[in-house]
PQR file with spaces between the fields and no chain letter, atoms N, CA, C, O and H, PARSE charges and radii, in Angstrom:
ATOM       1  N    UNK     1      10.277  -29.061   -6.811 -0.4000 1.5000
ATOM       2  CA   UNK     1      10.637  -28.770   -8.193 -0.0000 2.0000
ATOM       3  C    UNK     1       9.744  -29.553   -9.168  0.5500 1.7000
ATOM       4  O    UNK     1       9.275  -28.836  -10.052 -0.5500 1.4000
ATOM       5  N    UNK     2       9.464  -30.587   -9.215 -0.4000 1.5000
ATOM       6  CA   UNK     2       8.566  -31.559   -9.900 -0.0000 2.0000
ATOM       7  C    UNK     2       7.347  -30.724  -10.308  0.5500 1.7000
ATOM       8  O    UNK     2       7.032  -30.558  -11.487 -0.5500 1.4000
ATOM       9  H    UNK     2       9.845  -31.170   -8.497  0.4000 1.0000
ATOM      10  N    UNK     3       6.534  -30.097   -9.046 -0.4000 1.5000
ATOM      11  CA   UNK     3       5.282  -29.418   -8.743 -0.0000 2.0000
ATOM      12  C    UNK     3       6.059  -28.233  -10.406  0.5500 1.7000
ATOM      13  O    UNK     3       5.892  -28.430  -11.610 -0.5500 1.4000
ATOM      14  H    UNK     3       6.790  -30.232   -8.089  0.4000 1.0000
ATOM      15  N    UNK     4       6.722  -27.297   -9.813 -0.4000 1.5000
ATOM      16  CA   UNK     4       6.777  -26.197  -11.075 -0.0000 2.0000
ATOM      17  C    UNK     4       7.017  -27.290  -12.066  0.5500 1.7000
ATOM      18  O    UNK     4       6.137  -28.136  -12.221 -0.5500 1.4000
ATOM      19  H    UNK     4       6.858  -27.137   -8.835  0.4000 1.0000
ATOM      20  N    UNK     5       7.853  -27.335  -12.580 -0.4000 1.5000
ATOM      21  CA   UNK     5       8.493  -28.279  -13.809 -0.0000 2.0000
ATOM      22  C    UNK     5       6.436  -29.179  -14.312  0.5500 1.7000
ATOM      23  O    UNK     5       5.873  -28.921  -15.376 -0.5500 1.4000
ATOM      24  H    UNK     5       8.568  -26.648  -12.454  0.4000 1.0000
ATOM      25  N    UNK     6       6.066  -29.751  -13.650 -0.4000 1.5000
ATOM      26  CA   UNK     6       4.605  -29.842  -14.140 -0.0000 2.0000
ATOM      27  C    UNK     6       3.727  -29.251  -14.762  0.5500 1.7000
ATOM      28  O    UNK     6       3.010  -29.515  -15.728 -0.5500 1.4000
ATOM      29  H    UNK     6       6.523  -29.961  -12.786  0.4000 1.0000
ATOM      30  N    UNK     7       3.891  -28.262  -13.971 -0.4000 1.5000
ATOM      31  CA   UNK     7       2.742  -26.922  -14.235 -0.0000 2.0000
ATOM      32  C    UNK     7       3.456  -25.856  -15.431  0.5500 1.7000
ATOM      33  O    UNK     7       3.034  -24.902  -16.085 -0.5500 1.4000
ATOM      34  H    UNK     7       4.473  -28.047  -13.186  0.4000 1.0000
ATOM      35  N    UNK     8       4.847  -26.625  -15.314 -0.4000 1.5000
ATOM      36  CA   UNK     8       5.082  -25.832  -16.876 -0.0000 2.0000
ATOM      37  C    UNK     8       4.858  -26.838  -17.957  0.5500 1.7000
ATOM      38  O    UNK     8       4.009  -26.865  -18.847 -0.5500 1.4000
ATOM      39  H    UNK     8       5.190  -27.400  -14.782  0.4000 1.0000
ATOM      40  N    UNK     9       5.441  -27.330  -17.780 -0.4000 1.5000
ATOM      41  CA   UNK     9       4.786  -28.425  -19.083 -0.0000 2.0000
ATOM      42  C    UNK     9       3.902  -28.388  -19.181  0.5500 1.7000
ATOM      43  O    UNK     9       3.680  -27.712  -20.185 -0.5500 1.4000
ATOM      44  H    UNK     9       6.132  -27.308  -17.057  0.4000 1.0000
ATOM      45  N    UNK    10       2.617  -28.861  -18.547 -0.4000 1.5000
ATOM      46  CA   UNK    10       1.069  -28.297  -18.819 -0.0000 2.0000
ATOM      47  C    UNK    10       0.807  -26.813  -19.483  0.5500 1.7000
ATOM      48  O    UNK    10       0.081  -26.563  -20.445 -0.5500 1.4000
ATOM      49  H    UNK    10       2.798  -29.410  -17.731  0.4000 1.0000
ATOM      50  N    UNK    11       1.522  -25.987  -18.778 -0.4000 1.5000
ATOM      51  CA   UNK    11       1.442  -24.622  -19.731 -0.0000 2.0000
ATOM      52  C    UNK    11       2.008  -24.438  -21.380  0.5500 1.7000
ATOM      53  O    UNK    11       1.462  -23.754  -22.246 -0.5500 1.4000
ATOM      54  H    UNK    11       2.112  -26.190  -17.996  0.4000 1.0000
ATOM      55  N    UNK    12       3.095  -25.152  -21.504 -0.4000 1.5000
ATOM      56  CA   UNK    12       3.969  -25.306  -22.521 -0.0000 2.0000
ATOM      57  C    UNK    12       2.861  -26.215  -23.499  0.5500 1.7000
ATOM      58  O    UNK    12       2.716  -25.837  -24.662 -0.5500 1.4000
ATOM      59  H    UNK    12       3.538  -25.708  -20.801  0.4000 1.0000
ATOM      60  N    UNK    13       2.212  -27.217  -23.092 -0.4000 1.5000
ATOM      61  CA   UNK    13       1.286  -28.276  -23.956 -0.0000 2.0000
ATOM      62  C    UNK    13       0.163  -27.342  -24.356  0.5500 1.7000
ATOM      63  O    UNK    13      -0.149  -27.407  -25.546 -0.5500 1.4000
ATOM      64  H    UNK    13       2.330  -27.524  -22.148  0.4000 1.0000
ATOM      65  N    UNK    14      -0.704  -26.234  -23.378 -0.4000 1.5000
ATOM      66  CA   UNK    14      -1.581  -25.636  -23.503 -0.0000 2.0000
ATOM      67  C    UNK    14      -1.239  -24.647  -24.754  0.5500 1.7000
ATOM      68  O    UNK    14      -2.016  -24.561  -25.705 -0.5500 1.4000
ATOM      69  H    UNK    14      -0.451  -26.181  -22.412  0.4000 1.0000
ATOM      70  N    UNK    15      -0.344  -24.102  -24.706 -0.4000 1.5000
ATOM      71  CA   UNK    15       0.286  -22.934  -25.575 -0.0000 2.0000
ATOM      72  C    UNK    15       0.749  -23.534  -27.211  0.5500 1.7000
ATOM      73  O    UNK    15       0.366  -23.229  -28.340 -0.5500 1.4000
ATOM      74  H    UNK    15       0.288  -24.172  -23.933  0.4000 1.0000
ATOM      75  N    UNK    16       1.647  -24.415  -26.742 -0.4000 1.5000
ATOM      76  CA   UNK    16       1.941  -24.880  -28.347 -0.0000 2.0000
ATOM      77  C    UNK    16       1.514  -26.060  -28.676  0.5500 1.7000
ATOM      78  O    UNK    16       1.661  -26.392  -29.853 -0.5500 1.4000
ATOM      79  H    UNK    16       1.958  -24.662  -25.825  0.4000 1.0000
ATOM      80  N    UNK    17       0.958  -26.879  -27.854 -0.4000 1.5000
ATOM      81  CA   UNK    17       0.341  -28.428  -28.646 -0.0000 2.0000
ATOM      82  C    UNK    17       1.152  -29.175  -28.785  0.5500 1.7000
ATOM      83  O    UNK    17       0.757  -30.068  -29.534 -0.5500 1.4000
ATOM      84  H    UNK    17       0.839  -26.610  -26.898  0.4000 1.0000
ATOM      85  N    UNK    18       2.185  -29.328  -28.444 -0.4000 1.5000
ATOM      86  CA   UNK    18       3.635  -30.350  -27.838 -0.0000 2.0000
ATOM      87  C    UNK    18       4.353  -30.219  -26.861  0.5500 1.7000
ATOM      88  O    UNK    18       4.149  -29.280  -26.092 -0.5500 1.4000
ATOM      89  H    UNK    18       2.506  -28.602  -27.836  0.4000 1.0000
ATOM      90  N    UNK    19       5.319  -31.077  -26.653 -0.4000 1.5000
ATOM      91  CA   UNK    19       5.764  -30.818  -25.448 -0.0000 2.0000
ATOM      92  C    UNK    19       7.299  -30.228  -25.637  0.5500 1.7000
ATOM      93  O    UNK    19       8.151  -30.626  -26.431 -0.5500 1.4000
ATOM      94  H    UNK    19       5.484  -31.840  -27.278  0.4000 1.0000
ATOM      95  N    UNK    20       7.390  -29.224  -24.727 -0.4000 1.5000
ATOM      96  CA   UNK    20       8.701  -29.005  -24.252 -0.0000 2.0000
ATOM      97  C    UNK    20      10.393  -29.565  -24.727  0.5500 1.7000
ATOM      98  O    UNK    20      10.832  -30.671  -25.041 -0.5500 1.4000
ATOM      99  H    UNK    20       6.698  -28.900  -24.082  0.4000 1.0000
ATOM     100  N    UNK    21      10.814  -28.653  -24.636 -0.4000 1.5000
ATOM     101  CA   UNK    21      12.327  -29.477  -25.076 -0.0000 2.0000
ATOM     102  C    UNK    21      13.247  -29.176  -23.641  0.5500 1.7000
ATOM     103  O    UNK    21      13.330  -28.115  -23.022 -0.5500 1.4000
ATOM     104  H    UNK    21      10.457  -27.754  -24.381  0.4000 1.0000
ATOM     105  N    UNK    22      13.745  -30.177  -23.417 -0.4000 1.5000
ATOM     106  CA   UNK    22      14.843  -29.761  -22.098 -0.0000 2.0000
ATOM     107  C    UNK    22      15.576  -28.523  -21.875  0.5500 1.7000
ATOM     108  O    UNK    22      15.520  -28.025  -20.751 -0.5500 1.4000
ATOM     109  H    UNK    22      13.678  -31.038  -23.920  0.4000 1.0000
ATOM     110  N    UNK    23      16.157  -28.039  -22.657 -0.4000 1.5000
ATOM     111  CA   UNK    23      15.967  -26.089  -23.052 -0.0000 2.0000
ATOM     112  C    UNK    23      15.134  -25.505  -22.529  0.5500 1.7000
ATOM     113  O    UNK    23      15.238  -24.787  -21.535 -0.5500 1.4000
ATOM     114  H    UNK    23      16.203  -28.443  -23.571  0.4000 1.0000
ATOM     115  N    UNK    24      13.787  -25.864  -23.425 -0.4000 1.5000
ATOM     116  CA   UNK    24      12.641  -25.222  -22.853 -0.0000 2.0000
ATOM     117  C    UNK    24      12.053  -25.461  -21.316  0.5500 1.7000
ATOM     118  O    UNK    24      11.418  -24.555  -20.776 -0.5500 1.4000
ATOM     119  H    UNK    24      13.703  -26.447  -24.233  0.4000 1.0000
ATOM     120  N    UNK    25      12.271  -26.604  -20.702 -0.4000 1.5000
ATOM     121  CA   UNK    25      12.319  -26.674  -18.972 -0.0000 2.0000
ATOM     122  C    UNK    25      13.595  -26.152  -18.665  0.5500 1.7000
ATOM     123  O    UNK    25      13.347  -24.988  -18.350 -0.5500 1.4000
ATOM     124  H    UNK    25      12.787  -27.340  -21.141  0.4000 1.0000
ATOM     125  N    UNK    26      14.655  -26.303  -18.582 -0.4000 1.5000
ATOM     126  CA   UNK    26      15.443  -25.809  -18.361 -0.0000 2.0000
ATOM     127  C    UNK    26      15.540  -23.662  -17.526  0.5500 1.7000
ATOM     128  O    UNK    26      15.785  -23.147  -16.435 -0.5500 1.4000
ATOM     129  H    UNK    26      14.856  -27.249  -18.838  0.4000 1.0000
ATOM     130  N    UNK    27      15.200  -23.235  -18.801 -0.4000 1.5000
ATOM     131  CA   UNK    27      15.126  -22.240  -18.892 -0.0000 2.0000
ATOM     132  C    UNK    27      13.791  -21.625  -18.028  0.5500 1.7000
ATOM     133  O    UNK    27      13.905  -21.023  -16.960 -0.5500 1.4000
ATOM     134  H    UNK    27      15.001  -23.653  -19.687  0.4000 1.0000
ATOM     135  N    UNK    28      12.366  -21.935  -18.792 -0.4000 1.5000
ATOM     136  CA   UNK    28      11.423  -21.854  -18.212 -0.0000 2.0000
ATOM     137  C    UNK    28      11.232  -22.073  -16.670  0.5500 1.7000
ATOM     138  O    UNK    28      10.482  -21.367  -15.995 -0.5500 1.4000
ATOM     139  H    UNK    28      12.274  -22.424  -19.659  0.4000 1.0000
ATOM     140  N    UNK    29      11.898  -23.007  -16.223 -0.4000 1.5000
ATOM     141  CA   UNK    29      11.825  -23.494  -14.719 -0.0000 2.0000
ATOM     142  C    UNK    29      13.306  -23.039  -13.722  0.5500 1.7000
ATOM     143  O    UNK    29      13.461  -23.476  -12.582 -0.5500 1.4000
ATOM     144  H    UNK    29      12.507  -23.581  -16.771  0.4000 1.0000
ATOM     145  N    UNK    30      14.279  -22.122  -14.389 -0.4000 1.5000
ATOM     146  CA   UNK    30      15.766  -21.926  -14.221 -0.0000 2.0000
ATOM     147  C    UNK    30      15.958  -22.868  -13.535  0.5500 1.7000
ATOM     148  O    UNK    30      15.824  -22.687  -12.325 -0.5500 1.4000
ATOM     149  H    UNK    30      14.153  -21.768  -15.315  0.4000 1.0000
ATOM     150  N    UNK    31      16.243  -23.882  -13.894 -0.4000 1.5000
ATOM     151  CA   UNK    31      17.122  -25.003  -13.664 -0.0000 2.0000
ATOM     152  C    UNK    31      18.464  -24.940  -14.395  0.5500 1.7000
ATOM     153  O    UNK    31      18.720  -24.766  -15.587 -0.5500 1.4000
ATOM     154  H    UNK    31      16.351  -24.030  -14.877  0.4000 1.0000
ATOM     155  N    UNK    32      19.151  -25.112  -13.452 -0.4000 1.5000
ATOM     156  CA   UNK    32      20.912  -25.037  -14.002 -0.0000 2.0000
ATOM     157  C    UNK    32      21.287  -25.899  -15.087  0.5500 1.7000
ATOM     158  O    UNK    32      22.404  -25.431  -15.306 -0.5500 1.4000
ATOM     159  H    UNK    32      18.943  -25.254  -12.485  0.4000 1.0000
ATOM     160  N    UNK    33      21.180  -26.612  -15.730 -0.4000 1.5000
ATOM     161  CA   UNK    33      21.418  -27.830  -16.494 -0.0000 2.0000
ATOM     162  C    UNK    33      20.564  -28.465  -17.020  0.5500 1.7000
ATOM     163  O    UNK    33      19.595  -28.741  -16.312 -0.5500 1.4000
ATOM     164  H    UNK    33      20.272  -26.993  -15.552  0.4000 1.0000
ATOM     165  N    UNK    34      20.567  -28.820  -18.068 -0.4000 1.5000
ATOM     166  CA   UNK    34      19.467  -30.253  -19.056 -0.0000 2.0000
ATOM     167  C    UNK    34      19.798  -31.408  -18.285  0.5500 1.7000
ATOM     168  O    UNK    34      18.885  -32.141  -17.905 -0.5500 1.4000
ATOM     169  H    UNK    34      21.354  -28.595  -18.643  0.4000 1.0000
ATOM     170  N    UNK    35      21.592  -31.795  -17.864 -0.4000 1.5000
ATOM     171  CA   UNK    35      21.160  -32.438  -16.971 -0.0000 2.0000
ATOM     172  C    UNK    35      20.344  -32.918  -16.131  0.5500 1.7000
ATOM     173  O    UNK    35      19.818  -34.030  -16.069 -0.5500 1.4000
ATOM     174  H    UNK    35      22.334  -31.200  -18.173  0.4000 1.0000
ATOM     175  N    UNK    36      20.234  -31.647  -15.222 -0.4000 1.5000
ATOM     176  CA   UNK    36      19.404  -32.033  -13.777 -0.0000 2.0000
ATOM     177  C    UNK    36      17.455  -31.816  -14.568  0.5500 1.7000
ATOM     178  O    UNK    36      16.512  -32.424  -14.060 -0.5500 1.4000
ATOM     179  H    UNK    36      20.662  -30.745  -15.272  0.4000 1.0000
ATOM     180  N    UNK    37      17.267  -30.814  -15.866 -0.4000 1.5000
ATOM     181  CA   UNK    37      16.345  -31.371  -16.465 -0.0000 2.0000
ATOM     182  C    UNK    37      16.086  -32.811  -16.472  0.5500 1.7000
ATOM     183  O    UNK    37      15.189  -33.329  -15.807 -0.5500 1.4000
ATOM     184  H    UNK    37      18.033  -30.320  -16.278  0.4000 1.0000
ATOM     185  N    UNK    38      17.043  -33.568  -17.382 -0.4000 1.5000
ATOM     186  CA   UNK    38      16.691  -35.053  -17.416 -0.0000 2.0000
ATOM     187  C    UNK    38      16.594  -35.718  -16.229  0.5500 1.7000
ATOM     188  O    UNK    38      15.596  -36.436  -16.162 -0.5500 1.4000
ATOM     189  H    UNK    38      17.771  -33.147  -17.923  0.4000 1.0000
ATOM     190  N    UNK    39      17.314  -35.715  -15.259 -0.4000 1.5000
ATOM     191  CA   UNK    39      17.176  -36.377  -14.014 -0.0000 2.0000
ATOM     192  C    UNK    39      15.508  -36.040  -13.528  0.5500 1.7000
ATOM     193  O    UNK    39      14.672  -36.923  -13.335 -0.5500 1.4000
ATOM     194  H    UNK    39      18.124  -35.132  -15.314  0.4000 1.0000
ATOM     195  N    UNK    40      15.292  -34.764  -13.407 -0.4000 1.5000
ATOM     196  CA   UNK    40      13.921  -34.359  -13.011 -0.0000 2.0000
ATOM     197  C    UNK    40      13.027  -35.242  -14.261  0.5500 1.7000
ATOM     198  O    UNK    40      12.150  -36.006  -13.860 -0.5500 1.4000
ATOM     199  H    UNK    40      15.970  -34.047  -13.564  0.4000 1.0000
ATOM     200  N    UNK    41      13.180  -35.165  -15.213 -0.4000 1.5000
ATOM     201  CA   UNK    41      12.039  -35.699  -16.146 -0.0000 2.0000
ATOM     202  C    UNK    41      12.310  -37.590  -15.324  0.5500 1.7000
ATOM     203  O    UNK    41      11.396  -37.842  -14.539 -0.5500 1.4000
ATOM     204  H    UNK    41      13.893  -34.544  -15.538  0.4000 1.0000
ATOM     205  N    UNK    42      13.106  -38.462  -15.421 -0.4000 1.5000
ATOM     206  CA   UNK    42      13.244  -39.464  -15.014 -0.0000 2.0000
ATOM     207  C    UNK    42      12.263  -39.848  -13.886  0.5500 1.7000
ATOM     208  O    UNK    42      11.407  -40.729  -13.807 -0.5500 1.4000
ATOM     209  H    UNK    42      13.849  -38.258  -16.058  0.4000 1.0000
ATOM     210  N    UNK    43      12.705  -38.830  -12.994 -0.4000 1.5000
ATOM     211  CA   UNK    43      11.856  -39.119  -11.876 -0.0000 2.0000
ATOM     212  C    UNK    43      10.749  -38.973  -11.746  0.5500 1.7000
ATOM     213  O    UNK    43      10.158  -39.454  -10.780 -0.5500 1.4000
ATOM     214  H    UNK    43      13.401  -38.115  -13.058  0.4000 1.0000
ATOM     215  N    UNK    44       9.947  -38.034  -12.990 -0.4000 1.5000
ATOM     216  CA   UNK    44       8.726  -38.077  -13.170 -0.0000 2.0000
ATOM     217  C    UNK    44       7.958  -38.773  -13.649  0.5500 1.7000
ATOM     218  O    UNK    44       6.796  -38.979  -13.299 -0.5500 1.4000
ATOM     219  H    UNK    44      10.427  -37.643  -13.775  0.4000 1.0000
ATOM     220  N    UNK    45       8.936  -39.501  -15.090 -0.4000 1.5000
ATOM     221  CA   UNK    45       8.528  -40.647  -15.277 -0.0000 2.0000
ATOM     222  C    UNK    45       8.726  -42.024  -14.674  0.5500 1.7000
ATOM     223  O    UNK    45       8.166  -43.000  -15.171 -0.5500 1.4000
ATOM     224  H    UNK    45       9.880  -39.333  -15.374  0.4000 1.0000
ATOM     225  N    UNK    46       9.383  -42.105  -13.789 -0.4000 1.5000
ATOM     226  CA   UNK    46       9.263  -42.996  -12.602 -0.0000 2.0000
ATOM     227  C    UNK    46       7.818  -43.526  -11.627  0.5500 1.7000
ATOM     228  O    UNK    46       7.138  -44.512  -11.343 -0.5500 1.4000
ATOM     229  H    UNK    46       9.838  -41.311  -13.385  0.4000 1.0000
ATOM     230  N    UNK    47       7.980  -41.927  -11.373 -0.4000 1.5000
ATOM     231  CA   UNK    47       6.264  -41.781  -10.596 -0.0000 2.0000
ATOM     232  C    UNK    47       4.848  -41.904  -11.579  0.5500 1.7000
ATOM     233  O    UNK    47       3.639  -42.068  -11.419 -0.5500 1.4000
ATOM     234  H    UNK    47       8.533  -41.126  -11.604  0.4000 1.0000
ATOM     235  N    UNK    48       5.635  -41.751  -12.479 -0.4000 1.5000
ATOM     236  CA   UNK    48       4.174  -42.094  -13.647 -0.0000 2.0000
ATOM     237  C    UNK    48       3.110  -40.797  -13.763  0.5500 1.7000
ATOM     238  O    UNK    48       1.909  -40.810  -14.033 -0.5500 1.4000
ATOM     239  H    UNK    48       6.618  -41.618  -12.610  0.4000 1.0000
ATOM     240  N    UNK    49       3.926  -39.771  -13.485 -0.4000 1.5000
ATOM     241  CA   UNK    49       3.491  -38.200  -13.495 -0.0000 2.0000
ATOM     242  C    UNK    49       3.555  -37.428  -15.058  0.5500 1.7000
ATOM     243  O    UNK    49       3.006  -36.394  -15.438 -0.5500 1.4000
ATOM     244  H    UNK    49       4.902  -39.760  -13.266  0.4000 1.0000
ATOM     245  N    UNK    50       4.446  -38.368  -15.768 -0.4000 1.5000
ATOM     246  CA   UNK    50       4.704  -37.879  -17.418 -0.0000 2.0000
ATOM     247  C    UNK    50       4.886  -39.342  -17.817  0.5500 1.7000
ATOM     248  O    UNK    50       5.111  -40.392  -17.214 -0.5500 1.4000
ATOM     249  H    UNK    50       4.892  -39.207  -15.459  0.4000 1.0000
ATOM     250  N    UNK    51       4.707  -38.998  -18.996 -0.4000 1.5000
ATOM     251  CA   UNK    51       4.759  -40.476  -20.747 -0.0000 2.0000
ATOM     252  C    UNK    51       5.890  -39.524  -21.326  0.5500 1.7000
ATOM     253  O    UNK    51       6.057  -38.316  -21.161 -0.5500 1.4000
ATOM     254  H    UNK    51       4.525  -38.146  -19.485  0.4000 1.0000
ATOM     255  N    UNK    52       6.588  -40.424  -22.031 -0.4000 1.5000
ATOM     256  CA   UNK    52       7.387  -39.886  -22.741 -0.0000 2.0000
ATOM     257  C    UNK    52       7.841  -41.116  -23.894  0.5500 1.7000
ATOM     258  O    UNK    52       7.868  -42.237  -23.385 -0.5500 1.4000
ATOM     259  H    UNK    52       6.452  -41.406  -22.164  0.4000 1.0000
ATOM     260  N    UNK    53       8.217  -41.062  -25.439 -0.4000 1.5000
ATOM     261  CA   UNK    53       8.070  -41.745  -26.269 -0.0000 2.0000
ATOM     262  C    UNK    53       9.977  -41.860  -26.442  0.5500 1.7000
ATOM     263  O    UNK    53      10.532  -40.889  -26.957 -0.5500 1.4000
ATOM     264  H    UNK    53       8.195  -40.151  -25.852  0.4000 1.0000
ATOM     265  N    UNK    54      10.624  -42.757  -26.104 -0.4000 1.5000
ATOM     266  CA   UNK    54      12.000  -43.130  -26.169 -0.0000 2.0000
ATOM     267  C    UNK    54      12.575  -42.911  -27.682  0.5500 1.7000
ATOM     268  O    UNK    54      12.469  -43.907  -28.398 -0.5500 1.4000
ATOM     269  H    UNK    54      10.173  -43.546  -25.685  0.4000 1.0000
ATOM     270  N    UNK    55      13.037  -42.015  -28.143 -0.4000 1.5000
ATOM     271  CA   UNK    55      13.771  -41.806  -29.624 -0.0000 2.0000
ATOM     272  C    UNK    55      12.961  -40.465  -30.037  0.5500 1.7000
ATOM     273  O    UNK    55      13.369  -39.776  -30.972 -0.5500 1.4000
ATOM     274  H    UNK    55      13.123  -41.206  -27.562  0.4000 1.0000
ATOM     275  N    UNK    56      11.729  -40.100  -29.264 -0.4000 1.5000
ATOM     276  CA   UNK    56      10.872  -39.113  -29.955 -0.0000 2.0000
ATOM     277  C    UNK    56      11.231  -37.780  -29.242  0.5500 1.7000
ATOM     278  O    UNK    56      11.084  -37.684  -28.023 -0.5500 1.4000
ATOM     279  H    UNK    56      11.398  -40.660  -28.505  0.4000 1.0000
ATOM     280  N    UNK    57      11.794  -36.550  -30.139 -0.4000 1.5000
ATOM     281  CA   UNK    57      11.773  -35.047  -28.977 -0.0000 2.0000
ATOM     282  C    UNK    57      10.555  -34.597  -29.161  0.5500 1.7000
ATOM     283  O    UNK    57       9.816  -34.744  -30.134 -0.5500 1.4000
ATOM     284  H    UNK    57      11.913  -36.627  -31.129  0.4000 1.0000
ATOM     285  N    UNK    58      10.295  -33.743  -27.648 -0.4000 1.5000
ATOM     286  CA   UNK    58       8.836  -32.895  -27.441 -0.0000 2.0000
ATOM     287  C    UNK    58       8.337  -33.885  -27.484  0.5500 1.7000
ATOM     288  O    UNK    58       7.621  -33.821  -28.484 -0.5500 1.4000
ATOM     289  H    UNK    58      10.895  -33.623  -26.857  0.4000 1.0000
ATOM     290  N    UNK    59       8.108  -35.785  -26.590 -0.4000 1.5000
ATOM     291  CA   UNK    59       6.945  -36.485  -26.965 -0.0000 2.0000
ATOM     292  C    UNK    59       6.711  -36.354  -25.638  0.5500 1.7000
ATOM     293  O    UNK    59       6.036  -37.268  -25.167 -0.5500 1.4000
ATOM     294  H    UNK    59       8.690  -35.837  -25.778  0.4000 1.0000
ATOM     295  N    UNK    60       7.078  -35.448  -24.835 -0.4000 1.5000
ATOM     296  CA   UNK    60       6.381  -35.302  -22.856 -0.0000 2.0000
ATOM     297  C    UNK    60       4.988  -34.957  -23.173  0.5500 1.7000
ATOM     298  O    UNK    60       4.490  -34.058  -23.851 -0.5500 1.4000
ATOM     299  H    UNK    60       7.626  -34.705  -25.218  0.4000 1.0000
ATOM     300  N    UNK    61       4.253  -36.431  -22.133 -0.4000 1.5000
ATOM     301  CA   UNK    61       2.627  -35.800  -21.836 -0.0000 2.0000
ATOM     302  C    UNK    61       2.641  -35.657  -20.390  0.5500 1.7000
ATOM     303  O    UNK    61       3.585  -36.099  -19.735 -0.5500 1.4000
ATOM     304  H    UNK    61       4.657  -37.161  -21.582  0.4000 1.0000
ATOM     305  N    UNK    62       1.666  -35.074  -19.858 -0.4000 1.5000
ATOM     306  CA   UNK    62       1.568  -35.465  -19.143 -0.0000 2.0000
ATOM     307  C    UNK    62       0.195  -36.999  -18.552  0.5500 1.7000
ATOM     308  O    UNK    62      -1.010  -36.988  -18.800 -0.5500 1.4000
ATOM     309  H    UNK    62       0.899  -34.715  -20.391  0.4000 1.0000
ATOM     310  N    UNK    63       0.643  -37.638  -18.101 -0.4000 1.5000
ATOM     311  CA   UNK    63      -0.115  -38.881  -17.730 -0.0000 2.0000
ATOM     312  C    UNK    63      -2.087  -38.256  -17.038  0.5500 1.7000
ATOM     313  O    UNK    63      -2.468  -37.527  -16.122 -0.5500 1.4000
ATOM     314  H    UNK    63       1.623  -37.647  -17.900  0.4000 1.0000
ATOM     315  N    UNK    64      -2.708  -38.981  -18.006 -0.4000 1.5000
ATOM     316  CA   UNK    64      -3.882  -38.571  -17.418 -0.0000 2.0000
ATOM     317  C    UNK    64      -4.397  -37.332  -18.623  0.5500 1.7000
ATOM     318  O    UNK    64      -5.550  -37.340  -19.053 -0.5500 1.4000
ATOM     319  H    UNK    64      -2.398  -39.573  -18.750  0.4000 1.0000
ATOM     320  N    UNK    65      -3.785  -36.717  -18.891 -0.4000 1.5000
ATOM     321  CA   UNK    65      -4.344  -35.559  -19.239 -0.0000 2.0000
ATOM     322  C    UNK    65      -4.001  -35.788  -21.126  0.5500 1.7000
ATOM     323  O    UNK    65      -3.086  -36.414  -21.661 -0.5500 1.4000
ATOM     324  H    UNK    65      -2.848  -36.711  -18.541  0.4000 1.0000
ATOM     325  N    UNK    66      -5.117  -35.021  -21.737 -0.4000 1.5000
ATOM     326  CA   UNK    66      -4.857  -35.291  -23.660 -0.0000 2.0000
ATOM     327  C    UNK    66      -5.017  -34.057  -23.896  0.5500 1.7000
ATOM     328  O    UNK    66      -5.845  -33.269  -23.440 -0.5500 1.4000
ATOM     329  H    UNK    66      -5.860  -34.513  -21.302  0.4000 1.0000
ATOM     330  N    UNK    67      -3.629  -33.818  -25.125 -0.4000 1.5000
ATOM     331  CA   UNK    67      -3.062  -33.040  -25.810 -0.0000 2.0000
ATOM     332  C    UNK    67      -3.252  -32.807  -27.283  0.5500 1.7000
ATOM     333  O    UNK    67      -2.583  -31.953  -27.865 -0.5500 1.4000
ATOM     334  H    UNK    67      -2.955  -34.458  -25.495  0.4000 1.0000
């Protein structure tokens, strides 16, 4: 799941020039819940696979790559 959920966000950054809203993974990736969205984003930013700015929405990058 990480692998899709990536490759959408990268698509989502390519297309509009920000990032994603948990909705927007959610949906995009049919994932049942923003929940299990956030859990998945956690763990990505765990692995250091996404940045994300604490208080900021749409601040998902992905790590490595400029937006």
């Amino acid at each position: 799941m990480h692998d899709i959920i990536l490759d959408f966000i990268r698509r989502y950054l390519d297309e509009w020039g920000y990032g994603p809203s948990h909705r927007d993974i959610q949906f995009g990736c049919g994932i049942s819940s923003t929940s299990m969205v956030a859990k998945y984003l956690d763990e990505l930013e765990a692995s250091e696979d996404i940045t994300r700015t604490p208080g900021v929405a749409r601040s998902i990058r992905i790590k490595g790559e400029q937006t």
